[in-house]
C-alpha positions in Angstrom: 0.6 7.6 -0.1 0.1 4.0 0.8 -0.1 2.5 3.7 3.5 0.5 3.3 5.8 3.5 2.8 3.7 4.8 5.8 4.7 2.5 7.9 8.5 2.2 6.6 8.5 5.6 7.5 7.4 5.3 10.8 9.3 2.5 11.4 12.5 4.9 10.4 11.1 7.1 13.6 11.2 4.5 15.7 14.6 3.2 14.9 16.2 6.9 15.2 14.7 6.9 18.9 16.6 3.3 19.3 13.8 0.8 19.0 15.1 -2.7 16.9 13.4 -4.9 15.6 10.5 -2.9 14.7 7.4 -5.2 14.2 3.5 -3.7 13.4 2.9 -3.9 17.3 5.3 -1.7 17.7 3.9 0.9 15.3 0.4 -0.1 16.6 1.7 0.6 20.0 3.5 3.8 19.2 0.1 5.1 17.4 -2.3 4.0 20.6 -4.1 1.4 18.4 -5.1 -1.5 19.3 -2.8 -4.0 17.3 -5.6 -6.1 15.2 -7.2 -2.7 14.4 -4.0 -1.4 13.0 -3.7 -5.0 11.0 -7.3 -4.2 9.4 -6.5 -1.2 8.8 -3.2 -2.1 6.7 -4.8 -4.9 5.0 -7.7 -2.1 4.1 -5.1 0.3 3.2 -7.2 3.0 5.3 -4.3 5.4 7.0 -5.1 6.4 10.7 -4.2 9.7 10.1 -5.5 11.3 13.5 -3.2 9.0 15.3 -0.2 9.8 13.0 -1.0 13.4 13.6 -0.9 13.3 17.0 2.7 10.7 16.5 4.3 13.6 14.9 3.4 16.3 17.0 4.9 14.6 19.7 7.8 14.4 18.2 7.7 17.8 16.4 8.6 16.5 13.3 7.0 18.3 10.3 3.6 17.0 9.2 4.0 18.3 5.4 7.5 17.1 4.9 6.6 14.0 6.6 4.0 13.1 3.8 5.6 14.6 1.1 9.2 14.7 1.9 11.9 12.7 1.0 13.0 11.9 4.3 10.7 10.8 7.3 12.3 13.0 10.3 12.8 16.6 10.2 13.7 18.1 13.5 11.1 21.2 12.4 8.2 22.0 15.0 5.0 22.1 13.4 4.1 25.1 11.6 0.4 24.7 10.9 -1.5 22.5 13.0 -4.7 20.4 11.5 -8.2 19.0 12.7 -9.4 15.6 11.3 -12.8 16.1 8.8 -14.5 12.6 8.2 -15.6 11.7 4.5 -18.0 9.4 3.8 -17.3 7.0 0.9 -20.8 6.1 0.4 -22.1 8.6 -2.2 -25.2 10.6 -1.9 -27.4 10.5 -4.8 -28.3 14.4 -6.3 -30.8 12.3 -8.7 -32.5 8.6 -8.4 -31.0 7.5 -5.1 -27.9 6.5 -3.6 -26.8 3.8 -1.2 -29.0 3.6 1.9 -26.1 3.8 4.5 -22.9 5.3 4.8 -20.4 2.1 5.2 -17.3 3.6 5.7 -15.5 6.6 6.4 -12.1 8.4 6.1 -10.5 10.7 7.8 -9.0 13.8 5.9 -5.9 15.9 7.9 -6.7 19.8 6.7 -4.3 22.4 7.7 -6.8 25.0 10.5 -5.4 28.0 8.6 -7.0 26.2 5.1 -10.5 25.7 7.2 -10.4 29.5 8.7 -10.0 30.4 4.9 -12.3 29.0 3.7 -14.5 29.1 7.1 -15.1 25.7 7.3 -16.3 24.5 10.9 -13.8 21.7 11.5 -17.1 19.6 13.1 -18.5 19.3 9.9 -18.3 16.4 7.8 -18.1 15.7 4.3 -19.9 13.3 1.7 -19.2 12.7 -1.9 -22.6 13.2 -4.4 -23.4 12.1 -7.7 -26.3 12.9 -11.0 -27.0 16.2 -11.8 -30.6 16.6 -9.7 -29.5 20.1 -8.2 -27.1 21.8 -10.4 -26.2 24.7 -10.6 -25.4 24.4 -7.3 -24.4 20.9 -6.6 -22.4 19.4 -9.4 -22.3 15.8 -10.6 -18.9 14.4 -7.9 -19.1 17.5 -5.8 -18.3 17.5 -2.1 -21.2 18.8 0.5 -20.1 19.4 3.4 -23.0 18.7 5.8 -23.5 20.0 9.4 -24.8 17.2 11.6 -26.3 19.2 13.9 -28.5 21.7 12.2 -32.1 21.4 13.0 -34.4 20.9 9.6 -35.4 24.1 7.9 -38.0 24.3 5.0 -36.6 24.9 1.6 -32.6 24.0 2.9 -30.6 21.7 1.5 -30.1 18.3 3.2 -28.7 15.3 2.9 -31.4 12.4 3.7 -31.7 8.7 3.9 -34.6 6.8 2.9 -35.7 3.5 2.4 -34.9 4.1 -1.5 -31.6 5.9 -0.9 -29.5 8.6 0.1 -30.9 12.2 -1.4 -29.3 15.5 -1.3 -31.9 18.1 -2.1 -34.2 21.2 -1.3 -36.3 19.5 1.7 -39.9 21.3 1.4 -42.1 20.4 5.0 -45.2 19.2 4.9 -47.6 18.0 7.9 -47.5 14.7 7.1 -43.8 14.3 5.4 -41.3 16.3 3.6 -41.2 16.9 -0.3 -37.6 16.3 -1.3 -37.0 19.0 -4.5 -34.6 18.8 -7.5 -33.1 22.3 -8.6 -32.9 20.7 -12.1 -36.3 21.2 -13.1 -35.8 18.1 -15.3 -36.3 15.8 -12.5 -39.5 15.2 -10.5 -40.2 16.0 -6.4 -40.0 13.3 -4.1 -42.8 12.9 -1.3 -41.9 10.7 1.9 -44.4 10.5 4.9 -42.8 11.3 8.6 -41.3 8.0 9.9 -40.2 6.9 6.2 -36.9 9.3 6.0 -34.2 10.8 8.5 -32.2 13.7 8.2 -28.8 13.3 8.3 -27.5 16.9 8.2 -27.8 20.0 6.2 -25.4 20.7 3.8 -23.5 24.3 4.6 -20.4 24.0 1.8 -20.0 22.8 -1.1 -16.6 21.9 -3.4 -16.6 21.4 -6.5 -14.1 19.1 -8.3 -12.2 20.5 -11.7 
């Protein structure tokens, strides 16, 4: 969904509760974001859906029929409710190296019953990876979802930034530096001293794309 028919849509909401002459402040307003934030975000397309979230639960209109819906107002009390996961559209390399920084991020609505399933800790976060370094396991455009706050552990898997990219692999310590190993025997270890990487979380989940 784009971020037009978004806003049409909540426009429609705010015209059924009597508002006229609906401009983006008013959306802005209604969403509790600041107005020139809420312009950036429409010229970048990039859908604030925590705020929106937190719009329709107010108004207990149905979050699903909502998005997917034909109409934008359904006088339906939320069924499900959902926590915000961020994903990180900088992609972590599995093989030579990926961009040094994560640049921007989105933020994904998923249903508490989906994360209980699956038992996803709704404080983790998620990253997109690419190459074919530590397959099996990790998959060329798999998901890893990476848990900020674990402390490092020899032989888990982490995601890491260095000075020649973004890595996700086996992290082997060393008293000097960590050795970063590829499950694909194909591809050589990576040695960095301490002070030349930092870890950015370990990665607890991963989901694979069909």
């Amino acid at each position: 969904m784009e971020m037009e028919e978004i806003i049409e849509k909540l426009k429609d909401i705010l015209a059924s509760e009597g508002q006229t002459r609906i401009k983006a402040m008013d959306i802005a307003k209604a969403l509790n974001i600041h107005p020139d934030t809420f312009n950036s975000m429409k010229f970048r397309n990039s859908i604030p859906y925590k705020q929106i979230l937190n719009f329709l639960e107010q108004r207990k209109i149905n979050i699903n029929y909502f998005f997917f819906g034909s109409s934008p107002k359904e006088s339906l009390e939320c069924e499900e409710k959902y926590r915000i996961l961020k994903l990180y559209k900088t992609n972590a390399s599995l093989g030579g190296g990926g961009i040094n920084e994560f640049v921007s991020v989105e933020e994904i609505p998923f249903p508490i019953t989906l994360l209980e399933k699956l038992k996803i800790n709704p404080k983790w976060e998620i990253i997109e990876c690419k190459g074919d370094s530590m397959e099996s396991l990790i998959k060329d455009n798999a998901l890893c979802f990476i848990d900020r706050q674990a402390t490092l552990k020899d032989k888990g898997i982490f995601v890491i930034n260095t000075n020649e990219g973004l890595f996700v692999k086996q992290v082997i310590l060393k008293d000097n530096g960590v050795i970063l190993h590829s499950l694909n025997p194909t591809y050589q270890d990576l040695f960095f001293q301490n002070g030349e990487y930092l870890i950015v979380g370990r990665v607890v989940g991963v989901w694979q794309k069909f």
